[in-house]
Structures are given as C-alpha cells and as structure tokens.
Backbone as JSON, one array per atom type, in Angstrom:
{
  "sequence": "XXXXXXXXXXXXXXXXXXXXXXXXXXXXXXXXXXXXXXXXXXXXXXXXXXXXXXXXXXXXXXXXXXXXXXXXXXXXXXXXXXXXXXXX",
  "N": [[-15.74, -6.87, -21.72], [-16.49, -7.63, -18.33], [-19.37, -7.75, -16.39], [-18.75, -6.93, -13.55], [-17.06, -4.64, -14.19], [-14.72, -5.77, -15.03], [-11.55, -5.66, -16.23], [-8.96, -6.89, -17.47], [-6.88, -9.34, -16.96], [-4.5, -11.12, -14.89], [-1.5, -13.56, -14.73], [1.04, -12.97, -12.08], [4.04, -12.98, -10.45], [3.14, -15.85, -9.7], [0.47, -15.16, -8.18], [-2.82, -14.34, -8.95], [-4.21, -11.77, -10.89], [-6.52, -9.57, -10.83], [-7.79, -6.7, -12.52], [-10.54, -4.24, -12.52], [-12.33, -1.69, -13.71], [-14.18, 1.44, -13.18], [-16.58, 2.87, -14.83], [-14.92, 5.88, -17.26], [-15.39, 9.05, -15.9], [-16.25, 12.39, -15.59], [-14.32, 14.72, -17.11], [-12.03, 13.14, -17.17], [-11.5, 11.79, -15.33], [-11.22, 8.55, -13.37], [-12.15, 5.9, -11.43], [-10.94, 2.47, -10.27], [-10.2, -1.28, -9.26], [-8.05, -3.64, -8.17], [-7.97, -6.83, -7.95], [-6.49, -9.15, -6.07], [-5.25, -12.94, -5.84], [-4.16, -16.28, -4.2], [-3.53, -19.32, -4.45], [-6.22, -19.51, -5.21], [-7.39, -18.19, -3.45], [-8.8, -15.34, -2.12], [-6.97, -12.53, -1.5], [-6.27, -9.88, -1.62], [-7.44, -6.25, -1.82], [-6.92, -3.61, -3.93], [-7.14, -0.08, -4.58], [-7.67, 2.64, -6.85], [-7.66, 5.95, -7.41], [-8.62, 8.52, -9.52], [-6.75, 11.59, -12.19], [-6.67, 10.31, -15.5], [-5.4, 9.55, -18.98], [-6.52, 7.97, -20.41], [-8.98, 4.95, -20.68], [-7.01, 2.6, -20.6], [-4.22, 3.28, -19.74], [-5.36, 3.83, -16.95], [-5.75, 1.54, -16.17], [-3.1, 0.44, -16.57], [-2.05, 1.83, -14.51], [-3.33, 0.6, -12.29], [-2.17, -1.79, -12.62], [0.38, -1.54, -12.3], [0.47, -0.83, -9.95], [-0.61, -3.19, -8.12], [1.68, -5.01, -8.78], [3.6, -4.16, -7.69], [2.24, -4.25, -4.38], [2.41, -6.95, -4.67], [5.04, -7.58, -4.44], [6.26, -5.88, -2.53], [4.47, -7.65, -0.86], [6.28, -10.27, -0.79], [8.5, -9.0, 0.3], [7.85, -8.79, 2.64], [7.96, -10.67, 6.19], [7.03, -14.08, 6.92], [6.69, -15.55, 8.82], [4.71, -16.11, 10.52], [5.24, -14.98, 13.11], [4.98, -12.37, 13.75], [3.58, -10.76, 15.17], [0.58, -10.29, 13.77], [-2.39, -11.47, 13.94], [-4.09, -14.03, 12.03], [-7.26, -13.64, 10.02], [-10.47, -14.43, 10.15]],
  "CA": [[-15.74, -6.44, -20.34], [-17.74, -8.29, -17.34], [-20.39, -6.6, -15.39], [-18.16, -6.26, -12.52], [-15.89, -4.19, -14.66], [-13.29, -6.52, -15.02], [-10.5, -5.45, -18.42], [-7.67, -7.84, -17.69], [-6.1, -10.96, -15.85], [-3.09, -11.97, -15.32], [-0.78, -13.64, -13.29], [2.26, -12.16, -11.35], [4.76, -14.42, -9.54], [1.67, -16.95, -9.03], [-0.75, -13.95, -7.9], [-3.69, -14.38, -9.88], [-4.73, -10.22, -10.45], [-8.45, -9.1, -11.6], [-8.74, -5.2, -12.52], [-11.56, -4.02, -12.62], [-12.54, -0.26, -13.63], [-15.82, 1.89, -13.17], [-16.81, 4.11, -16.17], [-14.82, 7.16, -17.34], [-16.34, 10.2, -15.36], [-16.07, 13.98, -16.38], [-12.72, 14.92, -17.51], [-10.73, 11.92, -17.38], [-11.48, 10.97, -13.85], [-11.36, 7.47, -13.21], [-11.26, 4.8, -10.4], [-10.81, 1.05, -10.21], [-9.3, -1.67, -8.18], [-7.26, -5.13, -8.71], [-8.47, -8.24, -6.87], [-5.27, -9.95, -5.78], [-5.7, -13.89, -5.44], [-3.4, -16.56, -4.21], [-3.6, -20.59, -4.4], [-7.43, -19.58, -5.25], [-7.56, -17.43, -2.19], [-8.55, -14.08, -2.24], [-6.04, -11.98, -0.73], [-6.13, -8.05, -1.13], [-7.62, -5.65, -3.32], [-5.62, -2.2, -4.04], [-8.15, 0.67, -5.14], [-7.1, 3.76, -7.3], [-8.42, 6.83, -8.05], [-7.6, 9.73, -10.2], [-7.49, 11.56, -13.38], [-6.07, 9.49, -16.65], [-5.42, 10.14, -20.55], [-7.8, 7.31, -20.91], [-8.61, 3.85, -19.59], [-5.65, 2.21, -20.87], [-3.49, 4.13, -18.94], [-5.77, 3.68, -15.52], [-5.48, 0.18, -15.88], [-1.49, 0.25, -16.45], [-1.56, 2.48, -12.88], [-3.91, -0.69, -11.47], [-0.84, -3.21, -12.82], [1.46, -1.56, -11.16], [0.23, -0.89, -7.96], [-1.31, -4.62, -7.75], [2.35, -5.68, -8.55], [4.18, -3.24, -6.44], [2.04, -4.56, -3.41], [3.19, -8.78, -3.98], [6.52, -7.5, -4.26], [6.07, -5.86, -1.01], [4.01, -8.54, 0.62], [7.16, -10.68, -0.86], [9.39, -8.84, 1.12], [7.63, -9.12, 4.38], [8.42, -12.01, 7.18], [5.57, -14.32, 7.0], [6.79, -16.74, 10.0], [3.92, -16.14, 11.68], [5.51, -14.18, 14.55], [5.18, -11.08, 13.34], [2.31, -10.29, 16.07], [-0.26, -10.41, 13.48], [-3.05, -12.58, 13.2], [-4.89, -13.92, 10.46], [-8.53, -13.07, 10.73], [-11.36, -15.84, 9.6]],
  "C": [[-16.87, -7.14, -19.6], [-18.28, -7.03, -17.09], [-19.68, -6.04, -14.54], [-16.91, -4.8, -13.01], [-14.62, -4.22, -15.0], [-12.95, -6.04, -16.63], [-9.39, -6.02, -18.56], [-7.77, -8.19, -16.29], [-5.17, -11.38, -16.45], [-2.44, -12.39, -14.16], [0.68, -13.14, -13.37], [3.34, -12.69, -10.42], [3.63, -15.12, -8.69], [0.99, -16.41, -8.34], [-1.48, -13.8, -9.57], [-4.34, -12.57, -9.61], [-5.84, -10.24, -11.2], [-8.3, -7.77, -11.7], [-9.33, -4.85, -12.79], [-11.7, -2.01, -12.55], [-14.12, -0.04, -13.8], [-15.56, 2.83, -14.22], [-15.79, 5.2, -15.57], [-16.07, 8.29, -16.49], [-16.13, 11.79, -15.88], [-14.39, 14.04, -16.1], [-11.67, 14.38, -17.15], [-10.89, 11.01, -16.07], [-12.17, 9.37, -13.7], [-11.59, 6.77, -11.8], [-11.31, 3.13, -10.45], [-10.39, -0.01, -8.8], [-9.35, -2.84, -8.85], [-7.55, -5.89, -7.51], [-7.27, -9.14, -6.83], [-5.41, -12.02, -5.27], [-4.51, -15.16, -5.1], [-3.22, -17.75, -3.64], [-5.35, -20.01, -4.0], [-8.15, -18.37, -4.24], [-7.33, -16.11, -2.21], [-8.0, -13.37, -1.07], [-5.81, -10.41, -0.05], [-7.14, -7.61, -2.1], [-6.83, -4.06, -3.22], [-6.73, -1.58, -4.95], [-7.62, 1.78, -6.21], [-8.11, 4.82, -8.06], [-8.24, 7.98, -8.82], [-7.99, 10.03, -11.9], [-5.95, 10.47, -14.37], [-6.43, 9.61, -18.04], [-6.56, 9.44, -20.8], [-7.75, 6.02, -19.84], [-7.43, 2.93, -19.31], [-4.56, 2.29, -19.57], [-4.05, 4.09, -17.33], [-5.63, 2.41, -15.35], [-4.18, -0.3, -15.93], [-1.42, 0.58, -14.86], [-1.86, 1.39, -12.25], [-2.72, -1.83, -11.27], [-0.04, -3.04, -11.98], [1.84, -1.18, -9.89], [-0.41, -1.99, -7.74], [0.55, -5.01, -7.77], [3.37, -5.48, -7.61], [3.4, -3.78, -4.66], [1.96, -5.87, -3.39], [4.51, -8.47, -4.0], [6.38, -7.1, -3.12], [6.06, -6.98, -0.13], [5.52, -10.14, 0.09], [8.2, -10.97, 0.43], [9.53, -9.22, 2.56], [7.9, -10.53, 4.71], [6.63, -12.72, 7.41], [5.85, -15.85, 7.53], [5.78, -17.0, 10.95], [3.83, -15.37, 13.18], [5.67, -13.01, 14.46], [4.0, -10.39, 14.42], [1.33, -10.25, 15.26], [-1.14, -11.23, 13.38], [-4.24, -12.81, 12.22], [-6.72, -13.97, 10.98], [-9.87, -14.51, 9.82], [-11.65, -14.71, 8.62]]
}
C-alpha cells in the first residue's frame, strides 16, 4: 500500500482508476475514493463512505462506483454543446 492509500489500479475501457482507502475506523466504518484518469489526464474522483465486512469489500464498492460513473460519462453527449464548459 502507498502513503496516499492507494490498494489497486486498473484500467476500465482506457480509464486509468486509482483507489485509494483511509484506515478501517470503529466498527467497520470505512471511506475511500477512486482517482479516475484519462489519456494521462486526471478526470474525476468518486468518494465513498460507509460501513463494510472489511476492506476488500470497500474497495469492490470503490470499483464499481468508479466504473458505473465512465459508463455514465460514456453515455453522455460530449459535442461540446451541451452548455457546459470546461474549466482550466
């Protein structure tokens, strides 16, 4: 494990993911978050908090709410004209 708390990497339809968890806390309670990255470029991060059997298991929840939100950002229209803009 890094310092930052990193316990796996992997990639996800070419989304490079980082999760990262903070120590077990009293009775199971966890939280973490997955660093989403994409052509090098960090993109999102997705937090989670809660209780869990162990860490294992908090870092499965991390997987699949990191992959659950590129399938999302998949889905979305990313023509540019969506009224949003991108922020420096």
């Amino acid at each position: 494990m890094n310092d930052d708390g990193e316990v796996k990497r992997f990639v996800y339809e070419a989304w490079e993911v980082r999760v990262c968890l903070d120590s077990m806390v009293i009775e199971g309670q966890a939280s973490g978050h997955a660093d989403l990255w994409c052509d090098g470029e960090h993109k999102c991060r997705v937090a989670l908090t809660g209780r869990f059997q162990d860490r294992e298991s908090a870092c499965d929840a991390l997987e699949r709410k990191a992959k659950a939100w590129v399938d999302d950002w998949k889905a979305r229209d990313h023509s540019g004209e969506t009224g949003f803009a991108n922020l420096p």
